[in-house]
C-alpha positions in Angstrom: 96.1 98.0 95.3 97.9 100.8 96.3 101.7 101.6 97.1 102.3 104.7 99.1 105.5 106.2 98.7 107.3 109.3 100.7 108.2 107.7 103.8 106.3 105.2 105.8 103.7 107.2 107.5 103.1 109.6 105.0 103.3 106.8 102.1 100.4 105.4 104.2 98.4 108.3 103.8 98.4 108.8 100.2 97.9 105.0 99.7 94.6 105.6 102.6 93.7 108.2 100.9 93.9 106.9 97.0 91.5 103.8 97.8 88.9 105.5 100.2 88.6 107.9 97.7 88.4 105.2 94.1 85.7 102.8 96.4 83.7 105.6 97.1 83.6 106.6 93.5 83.2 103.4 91.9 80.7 102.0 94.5 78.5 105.7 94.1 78.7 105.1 90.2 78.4 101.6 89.6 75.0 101.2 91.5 72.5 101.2 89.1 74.7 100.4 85.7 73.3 96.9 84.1 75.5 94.0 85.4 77.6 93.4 82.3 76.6 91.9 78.9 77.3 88.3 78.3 80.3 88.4 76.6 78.6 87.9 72.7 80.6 91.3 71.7 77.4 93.1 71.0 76.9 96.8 71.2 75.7 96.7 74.8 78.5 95.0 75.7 80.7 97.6 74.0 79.0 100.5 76.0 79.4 98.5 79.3 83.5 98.8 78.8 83.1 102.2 77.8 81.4 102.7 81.1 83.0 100.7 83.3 86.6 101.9 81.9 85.2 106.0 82.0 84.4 105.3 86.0 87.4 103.4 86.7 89.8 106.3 84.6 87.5 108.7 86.9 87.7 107.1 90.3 91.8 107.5 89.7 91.6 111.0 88.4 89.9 112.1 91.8 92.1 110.1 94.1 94.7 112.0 92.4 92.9 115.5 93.4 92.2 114.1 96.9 95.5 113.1 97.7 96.9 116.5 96.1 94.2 118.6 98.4 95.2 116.9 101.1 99.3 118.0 100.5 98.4 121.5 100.0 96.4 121.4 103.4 99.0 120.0 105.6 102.6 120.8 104.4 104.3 118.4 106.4 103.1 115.9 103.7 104.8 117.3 101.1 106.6 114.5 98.9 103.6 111.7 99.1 102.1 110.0 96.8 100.9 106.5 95.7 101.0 103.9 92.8 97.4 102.2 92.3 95.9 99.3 90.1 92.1 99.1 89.9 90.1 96.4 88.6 86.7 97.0 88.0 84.2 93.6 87.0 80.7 93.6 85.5 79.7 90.6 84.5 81.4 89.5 81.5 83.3 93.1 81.3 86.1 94.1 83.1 88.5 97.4 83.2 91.8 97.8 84.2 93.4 101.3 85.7 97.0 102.0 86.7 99.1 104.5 87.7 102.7 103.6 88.8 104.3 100.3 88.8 101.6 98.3 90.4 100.7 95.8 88.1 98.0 93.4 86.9 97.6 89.9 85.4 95.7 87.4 83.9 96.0 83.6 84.1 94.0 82.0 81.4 94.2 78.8 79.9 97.8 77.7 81.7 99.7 81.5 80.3 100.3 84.4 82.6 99.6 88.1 80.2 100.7 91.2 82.3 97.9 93.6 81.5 99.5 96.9 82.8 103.5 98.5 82.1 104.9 99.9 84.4 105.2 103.5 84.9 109.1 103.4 85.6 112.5 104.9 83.7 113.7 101.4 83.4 110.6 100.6 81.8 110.5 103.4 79.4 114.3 102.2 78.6 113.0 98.5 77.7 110.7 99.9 75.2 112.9 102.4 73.6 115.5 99.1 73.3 118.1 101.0 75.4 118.0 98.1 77.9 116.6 94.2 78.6 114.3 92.8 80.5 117.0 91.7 82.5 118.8 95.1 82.8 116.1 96.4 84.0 115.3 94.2 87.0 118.8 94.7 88.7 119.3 98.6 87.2 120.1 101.1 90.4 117.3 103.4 88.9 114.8 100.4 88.5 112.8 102.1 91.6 112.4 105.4 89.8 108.8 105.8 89.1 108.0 108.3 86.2 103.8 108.4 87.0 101.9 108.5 90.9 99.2 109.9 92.4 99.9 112.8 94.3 103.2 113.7 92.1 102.4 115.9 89.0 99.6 118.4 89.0 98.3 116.3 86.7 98.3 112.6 85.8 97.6 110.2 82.5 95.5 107.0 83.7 96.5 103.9 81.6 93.2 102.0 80.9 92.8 98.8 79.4 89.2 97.1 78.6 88.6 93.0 79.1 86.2 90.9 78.3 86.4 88.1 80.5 85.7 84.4 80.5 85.0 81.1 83.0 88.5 80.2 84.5 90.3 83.5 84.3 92.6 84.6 87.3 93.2 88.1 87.8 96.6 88.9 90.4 96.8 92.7 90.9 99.7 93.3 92.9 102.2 96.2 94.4 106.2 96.0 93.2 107.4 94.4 96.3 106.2 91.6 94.5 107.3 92.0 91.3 110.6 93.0 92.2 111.8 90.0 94.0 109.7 87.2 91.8 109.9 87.2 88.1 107.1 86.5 86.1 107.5 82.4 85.7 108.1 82.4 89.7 105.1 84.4 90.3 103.2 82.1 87.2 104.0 79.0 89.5 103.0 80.6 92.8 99.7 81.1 91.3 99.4 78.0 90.0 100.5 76.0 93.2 97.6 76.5 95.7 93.9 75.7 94.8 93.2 78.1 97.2 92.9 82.4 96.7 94.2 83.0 100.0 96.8 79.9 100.1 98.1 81.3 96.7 98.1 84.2 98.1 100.0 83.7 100.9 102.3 82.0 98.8 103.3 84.4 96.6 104.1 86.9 99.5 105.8 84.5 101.7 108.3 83.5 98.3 108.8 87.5 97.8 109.6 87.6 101.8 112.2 84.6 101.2 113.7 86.3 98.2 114.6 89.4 100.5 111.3 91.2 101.0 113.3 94.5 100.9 109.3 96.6 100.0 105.8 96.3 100.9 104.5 93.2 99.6 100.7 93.4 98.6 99.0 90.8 96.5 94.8 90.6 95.5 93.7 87.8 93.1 90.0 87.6 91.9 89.0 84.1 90.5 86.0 84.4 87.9 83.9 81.4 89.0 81.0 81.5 86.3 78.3 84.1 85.0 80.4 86.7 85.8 80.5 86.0 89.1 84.3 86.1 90.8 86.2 85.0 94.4 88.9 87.3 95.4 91.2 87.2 98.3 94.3 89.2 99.2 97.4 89.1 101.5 100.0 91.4 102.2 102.7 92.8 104.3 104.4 95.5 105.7 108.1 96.5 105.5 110.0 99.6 104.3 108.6 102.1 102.5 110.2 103.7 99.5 111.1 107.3 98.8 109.2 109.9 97.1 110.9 109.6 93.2 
């Protein structure tokens, strides 16, 4: 998922851009890696995060270069850039990659973990224990993104590694979500519809009723058994933010 930013056709671009360039990596790299080991937390198991996470990190890294090359050939572009949040399965191994304030989660077992932080000042305030939670959410700066592809020269990928099981649901989603539903909101979206794509619409229409003031983009990947996974994904388009 990726969240362009710098006005809406130029957010576009760097959003275009960012996941052309991660699929092309990912889907060149991955062909020929084993599947995934099965979850016992032996030492091929290990090696398979350590991949998986190295070519996720990677695939960002590059989109980051593309999206600068593509700034310093047309001027007019000046300003773009993107949030993105990868997710990258192999059988019983996962990765997660963001950069930005696009966020992912897991459902397991009837509790909702947010796997990423955002890459935000209000953030950074939470954890320093300058401001709540709650501060945060309503805070005029709480748009102010301190990470993106496209922005700094260079940029620091958050990874995290996963070992996945049977049952687990996976939301990877772009802040117009996040901003209008809390967590428990989004937690009982999720949880309403069956369905990927009805919970999927579900949790963009209740953002859209909430105000819908940003792009609204939702993916959820439902891990079925053996590693295998369902995904689906909805979204929506509105106004774009400004470059930070």
């Amino acid at each position: 998922v990726a969240d362009g930013m710098g006005g809406h056709s130029h957010g576009e671009v760097a959003s275009r851009i960012a996941v052309q360039s991660i699929r092309e990596y990912v889907a060149r790299k991955v062909d020929g890696l084993p599947a995934g080991g099965n979850g016992s937390g032996s030492s091929s198991d290990a090696g398979n995060l350590e991949a998986h996470s190295m070519i996720l990190a990677t695939a960002l890294q590059r989109a980051h270069h593309r999206v600068l090359g593509a700034i310093q050939e047309d001027g007019s572009l000046y300003g773009m850039g993107t949030t993105v949040v990868g997710f990258l399965l192999r059988g019983s191994t996962a990765a997660v990659a963001h950069v930005g304030d696009s966020r992912a989660y897991r459902l397991r077992d009837g509790r909702m973990e947010l796997l990423t932080q955002d890459h935000t000042w209000v953030n950074e305030q939470v954890v320093a224990g300058y401001l709540s939670a709650e501060q945060a959410r309503v805070h005029p700066l709480k748009n102010v993104i301190t990470r993106a592809l496209g922005g700094e020269s260079e940029v620091v990928v958050d990874i995290r590694e996963l070992e996945v099981l049977d049952g687990d649901l996976f939301l990877l989603c772009s802040d117009g979500l996040t901003t209008m539903l809390p967590d428990p909101d989004i937690f009982e979206a999720m949880c309403r519809e069956k369905g990927l794509e009805e919970a999927c619409r579900n949790l963009v229409q209740a953002a859209n009723t909430r105000g819908g003031l940003d792009n609204v983009t939702v993916v959820l990947v439902s891990i079925v058994g053996d590693g295998a996974a369902l995904a689906d994904g909805y979204g929506t388009h509105s106004a774009q933010r400004p470059s930070p």
